[in-house]
DRENPA-3360 file (N, C-alpha, C; in nm, 2 decimals, always signed):
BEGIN
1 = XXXXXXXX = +0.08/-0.12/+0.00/+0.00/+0.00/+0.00/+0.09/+0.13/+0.00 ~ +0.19/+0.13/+0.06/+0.29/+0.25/+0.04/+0.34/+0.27/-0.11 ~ +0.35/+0.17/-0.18/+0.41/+0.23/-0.29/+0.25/+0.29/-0.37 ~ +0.17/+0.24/-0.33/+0.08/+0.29/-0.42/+0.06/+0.43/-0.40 ~ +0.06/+0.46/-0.25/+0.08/+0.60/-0.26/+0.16/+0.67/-0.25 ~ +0.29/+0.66/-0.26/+0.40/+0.72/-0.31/+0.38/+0.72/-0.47 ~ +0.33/+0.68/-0.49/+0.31/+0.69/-0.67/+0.21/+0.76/-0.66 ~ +0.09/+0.73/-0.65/+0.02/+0.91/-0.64/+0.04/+0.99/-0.60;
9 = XXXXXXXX = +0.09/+1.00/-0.47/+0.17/+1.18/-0.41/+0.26/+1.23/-0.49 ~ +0.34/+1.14/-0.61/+0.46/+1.22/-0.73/+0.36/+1.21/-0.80 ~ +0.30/+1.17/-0.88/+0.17/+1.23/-0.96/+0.12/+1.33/-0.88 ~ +0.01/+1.37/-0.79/-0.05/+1.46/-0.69/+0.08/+1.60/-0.73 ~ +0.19/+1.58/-0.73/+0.29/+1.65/-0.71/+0.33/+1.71/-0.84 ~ +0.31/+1.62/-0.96/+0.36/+1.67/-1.06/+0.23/+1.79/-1.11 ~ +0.10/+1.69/-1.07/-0.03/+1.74/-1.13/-0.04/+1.93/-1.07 ~ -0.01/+1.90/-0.97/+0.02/+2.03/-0.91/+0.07/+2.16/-0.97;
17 = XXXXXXXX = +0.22/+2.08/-0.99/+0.34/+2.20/-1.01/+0.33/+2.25/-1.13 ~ +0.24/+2.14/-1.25/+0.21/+2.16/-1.33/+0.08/+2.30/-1.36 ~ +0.01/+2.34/-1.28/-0.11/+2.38/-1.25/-0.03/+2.50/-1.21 ~ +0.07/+2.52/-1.09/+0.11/+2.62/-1.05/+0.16/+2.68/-1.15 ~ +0.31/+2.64/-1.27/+0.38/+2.71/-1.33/+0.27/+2.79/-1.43 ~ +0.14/+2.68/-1.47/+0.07/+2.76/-1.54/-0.02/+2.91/-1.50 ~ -0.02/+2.88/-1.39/-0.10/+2.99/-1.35/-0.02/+3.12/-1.32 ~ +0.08/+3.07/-1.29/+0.23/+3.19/-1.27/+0.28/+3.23/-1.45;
25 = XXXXXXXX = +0.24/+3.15/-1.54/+0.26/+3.22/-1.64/+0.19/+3.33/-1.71 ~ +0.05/+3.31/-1.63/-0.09/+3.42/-1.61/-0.14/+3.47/-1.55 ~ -0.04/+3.53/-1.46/-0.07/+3.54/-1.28/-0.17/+3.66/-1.35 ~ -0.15/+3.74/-1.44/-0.21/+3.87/-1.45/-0.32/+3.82/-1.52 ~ -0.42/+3.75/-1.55/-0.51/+3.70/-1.64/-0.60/+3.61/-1.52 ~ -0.54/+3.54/-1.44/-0.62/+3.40/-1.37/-0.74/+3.51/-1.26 ~ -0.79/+3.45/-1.27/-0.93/+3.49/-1.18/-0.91/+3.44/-1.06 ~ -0.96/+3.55/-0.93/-0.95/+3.51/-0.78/-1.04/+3.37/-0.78;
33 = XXXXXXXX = -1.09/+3.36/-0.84/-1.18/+3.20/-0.81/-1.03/+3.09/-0.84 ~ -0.91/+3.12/-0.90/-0.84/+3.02/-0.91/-0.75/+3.04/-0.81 ~ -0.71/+3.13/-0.77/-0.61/+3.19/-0.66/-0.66/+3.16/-0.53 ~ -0.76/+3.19/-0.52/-0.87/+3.08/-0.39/-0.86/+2.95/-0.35 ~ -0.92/+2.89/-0.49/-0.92/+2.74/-0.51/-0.79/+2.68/-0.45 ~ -0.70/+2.74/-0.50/-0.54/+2.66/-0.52/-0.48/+2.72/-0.39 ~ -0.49/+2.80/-0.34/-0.46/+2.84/-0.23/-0.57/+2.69/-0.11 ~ -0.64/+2.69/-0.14/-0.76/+2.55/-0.07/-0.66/+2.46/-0.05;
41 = XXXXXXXX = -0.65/+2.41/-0.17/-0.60/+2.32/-0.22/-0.49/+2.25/-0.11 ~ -0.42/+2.38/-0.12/-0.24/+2.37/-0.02/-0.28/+2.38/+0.12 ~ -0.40/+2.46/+0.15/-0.41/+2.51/+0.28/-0.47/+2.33/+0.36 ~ -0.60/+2.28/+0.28/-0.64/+2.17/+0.31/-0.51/+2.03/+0.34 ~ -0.46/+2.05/+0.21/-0.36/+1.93/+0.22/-0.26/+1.93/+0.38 ~ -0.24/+2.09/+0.37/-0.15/+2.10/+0.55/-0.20/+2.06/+0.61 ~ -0.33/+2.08/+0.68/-0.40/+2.03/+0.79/-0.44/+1.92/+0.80 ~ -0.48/+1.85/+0.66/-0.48/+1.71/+0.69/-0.37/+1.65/+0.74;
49 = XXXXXXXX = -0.23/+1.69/+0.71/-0.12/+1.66/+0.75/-0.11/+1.69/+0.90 ~ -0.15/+1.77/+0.96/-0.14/+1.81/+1.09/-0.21/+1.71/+1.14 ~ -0.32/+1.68/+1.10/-0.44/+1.58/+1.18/-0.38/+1.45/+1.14 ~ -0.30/+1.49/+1.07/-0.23/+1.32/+1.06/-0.09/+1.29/+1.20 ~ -0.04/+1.41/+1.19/+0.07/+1.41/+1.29/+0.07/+1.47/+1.44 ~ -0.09/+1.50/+1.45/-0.11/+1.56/+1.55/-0.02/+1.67/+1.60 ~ -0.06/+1.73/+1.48/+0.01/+1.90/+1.52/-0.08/+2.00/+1.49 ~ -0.07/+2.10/+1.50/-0.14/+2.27/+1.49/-0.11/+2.29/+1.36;
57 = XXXXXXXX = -0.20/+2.28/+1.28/-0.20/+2.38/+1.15/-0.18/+2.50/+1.11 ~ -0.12/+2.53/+1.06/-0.07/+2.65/+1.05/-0.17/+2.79/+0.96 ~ -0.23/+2.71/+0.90/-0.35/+2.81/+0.81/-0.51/+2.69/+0.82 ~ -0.57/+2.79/+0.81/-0.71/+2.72/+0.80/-0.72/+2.73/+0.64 ~ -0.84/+2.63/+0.63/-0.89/+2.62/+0.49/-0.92/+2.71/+0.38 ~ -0.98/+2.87/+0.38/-0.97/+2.89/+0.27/-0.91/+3.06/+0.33 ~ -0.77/+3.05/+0.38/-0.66/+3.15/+0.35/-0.63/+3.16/+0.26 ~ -0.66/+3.31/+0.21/-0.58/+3.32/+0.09/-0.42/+3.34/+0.09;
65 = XXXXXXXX = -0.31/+3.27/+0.00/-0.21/+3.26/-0.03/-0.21/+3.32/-0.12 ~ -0.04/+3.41/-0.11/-0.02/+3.44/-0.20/+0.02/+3.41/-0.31 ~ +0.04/+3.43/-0.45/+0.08/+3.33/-0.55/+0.26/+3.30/-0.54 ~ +0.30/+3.38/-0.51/+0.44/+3.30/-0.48/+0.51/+3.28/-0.38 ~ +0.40/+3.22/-0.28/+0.41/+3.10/-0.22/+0.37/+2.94/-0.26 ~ +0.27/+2.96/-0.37/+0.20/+2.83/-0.39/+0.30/+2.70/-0.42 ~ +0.46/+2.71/-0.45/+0.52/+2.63/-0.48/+0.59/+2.63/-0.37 ~ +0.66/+2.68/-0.34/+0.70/+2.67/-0.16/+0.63/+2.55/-0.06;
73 = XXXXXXXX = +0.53/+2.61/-0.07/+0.44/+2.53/+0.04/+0.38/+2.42/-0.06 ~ +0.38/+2.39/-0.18/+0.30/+2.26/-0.26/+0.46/+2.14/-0.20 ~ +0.58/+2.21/-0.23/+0.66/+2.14/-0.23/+0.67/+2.08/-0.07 ~ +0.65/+2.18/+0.02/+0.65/+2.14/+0.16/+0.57/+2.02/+0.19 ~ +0.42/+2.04/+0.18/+0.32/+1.94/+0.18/+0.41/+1.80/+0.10 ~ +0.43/+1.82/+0.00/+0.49/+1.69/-0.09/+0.61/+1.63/+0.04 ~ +0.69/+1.73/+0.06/+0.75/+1.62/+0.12/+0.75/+1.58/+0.26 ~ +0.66/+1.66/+0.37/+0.62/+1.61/+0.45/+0.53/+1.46/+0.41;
81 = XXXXXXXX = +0.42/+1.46/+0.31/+0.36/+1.35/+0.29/+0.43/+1.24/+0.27 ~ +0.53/+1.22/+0.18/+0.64/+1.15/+0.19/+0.69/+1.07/+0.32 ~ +0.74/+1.16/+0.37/+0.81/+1.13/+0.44/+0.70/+1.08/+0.55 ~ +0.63/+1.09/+0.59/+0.50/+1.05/+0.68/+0.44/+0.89/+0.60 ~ +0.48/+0.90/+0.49/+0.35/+0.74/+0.44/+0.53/+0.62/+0.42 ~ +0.66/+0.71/+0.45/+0.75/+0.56/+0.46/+0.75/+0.54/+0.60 ~ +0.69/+0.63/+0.73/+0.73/+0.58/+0.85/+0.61/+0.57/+0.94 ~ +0.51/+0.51/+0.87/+0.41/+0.56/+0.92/+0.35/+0.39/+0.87;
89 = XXXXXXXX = +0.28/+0.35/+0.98/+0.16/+0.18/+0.94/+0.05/+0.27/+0.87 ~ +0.03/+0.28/+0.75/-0.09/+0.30/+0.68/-0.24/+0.24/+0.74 ~ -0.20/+0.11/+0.81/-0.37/+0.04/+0.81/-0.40/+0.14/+0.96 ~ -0.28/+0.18/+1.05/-0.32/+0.27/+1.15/-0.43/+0.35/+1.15 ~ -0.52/+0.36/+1.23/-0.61/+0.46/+1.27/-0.57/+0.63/+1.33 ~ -0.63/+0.73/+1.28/-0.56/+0.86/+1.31/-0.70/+0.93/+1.42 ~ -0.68/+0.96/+1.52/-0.80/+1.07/+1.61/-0.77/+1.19/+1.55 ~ -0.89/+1.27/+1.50/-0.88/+1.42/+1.48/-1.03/+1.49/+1.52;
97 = XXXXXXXX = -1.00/+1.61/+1.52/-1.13/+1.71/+1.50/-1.15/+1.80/+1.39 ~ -1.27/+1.77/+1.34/-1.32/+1.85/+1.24/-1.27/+2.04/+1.23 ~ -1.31/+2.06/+1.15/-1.29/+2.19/+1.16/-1.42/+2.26/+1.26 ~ -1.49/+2.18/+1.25/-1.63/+2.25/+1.36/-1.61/+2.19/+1.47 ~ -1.53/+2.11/+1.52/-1.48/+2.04/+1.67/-1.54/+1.90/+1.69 ~ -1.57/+1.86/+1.59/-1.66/+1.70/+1.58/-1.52/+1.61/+1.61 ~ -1.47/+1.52/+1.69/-1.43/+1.43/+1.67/-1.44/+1.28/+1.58 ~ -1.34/+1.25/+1.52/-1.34/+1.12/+1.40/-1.24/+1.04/+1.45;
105 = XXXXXXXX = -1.23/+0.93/+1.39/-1.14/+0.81/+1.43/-1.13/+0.74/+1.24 ~ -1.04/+0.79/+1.21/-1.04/+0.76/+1.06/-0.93/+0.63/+1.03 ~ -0.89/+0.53/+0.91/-0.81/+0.53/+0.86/-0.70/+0.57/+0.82 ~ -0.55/+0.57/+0.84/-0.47/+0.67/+0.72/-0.49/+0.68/+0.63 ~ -0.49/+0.52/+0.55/-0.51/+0.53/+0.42/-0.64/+0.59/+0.35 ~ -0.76/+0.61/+0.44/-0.86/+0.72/+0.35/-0.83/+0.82/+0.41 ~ -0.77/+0.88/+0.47/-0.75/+1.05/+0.49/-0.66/+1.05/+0.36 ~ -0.53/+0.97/+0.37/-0.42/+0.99/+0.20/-0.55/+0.97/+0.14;
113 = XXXXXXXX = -0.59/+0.94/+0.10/-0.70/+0.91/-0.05/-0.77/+1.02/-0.04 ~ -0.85/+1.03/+0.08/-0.87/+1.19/+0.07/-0.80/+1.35/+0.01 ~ -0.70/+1.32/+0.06/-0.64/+1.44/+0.06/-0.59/+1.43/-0.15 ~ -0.56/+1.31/-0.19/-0.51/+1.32/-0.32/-0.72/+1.34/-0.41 ~ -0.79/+1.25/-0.35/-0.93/+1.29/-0.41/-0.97/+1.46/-0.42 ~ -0.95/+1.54/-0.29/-0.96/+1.68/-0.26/-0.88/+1.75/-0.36 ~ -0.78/+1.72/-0.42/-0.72/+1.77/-0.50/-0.73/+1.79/-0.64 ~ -0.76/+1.67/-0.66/-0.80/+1.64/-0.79/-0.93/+1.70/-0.83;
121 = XXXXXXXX = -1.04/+1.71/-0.70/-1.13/+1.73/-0.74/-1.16/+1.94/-0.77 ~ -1.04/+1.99/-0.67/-1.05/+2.12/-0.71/-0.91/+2.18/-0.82 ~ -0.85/+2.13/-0.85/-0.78/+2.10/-1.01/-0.85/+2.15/-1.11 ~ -0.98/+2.01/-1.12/-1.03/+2.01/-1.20/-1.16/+2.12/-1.21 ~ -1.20/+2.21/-1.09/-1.28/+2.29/-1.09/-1.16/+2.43/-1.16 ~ -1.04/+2.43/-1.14/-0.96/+2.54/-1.15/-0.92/+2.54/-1.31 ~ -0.91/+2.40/-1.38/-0.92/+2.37/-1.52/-1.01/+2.46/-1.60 ~ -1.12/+2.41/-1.49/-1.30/+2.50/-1.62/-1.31/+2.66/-1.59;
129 = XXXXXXXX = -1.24/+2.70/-1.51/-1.21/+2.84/-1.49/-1.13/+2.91/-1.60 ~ -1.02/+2.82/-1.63/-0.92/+2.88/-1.70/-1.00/+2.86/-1.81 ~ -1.04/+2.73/-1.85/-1.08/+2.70/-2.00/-1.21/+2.84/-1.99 ~ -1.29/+2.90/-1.92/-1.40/+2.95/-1.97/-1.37/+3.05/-1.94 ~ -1.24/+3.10/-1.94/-1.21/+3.22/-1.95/-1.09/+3.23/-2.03 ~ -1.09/+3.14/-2.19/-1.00/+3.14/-2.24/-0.85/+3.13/-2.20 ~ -0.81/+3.10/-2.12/-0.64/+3.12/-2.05/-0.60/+2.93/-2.09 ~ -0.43/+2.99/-2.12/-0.39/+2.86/-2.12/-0.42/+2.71/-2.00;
137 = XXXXXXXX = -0.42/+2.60/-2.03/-0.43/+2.53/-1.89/-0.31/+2.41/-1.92 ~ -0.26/+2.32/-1.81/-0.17/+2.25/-1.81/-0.20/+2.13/-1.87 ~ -0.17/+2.03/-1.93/-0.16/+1.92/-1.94/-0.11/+1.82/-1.82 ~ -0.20/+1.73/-1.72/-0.18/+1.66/-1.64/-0.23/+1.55/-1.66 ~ -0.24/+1.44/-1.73/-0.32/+1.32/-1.73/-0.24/+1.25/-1.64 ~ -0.30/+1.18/-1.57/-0.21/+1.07/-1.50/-0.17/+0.93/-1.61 ~ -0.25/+0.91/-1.70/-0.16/+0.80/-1.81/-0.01/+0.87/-1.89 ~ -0.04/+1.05/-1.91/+0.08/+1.11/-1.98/+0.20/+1.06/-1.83;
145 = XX = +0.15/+1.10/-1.73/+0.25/+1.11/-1.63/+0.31/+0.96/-1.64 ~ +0.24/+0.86/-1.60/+0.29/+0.75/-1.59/+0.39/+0.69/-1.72;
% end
């Protein structure tokens, strides 16, 4: 199960950086709905990381970032994840609290599935932004990647 997610977190990673350079090539064109989004994006993946290592998060969910930070901190997240899924029992259970103070008793391995699902899923909301507003967008398939 580790390698399977270390092979989506370098996908998750490339899909990313891919997404960022492009938006930095149109920082002056992309719309705050994308700068939001992807700012989400990085802020969500931290915290889940926190609730994974039982630490304090450092930003809540929809802080806005600035744009050159987004690779800074995408890279950070990357290799904290990393380094968390080689030393870490995946079938382990993690305690956290919601963002509204609800206590969970989760899997690892569906919070990782989470956290790469959450991403993909606002990617692909930040895609139809750029496409319907005419602006370049990245190429990320995960078969190109592989």
């Amino acid at each position: 199960m580790k390698s399977f997610f270390l092979e989506k977190f370098e996908y998750d990673f490339y899909a990313s950086k891919n997404l960022i350079d492009c938006i930095e090539g149109q920082e002056d064109l992309v719309s705050s709905f994308v700068l939001t989004s992807f700012s989400h994006v990085i802020n969500a993946h931290h915290i889940w990381l926190s609730r994974l290592k039982g630490s304090i998060a450092e930003s809540h969910f929809w802080d806005e970032l600035p744009l050159h930070y987004f690779q800074k901190l995408h890279e950070a997240n990357y290799t904290v994840t990393i380094d968390f899924i080689e030393k870490i029992e995946l079938e382990n259970k993690v305690n956290y609290h919601s963002s509204e103070g609800v206590e969970f008793t989760k899997s690892i391995n569906d919070v990782l599935y989470h956290i790469l699902n959450h991403s993909n899923y606002h990617r692909a909301q930040i895609i139809m932004d750029l496409k319907n507003n005419n602006l370049a967008v990245p190429s990320f398939n995960f078969i190109t990647f592989k």
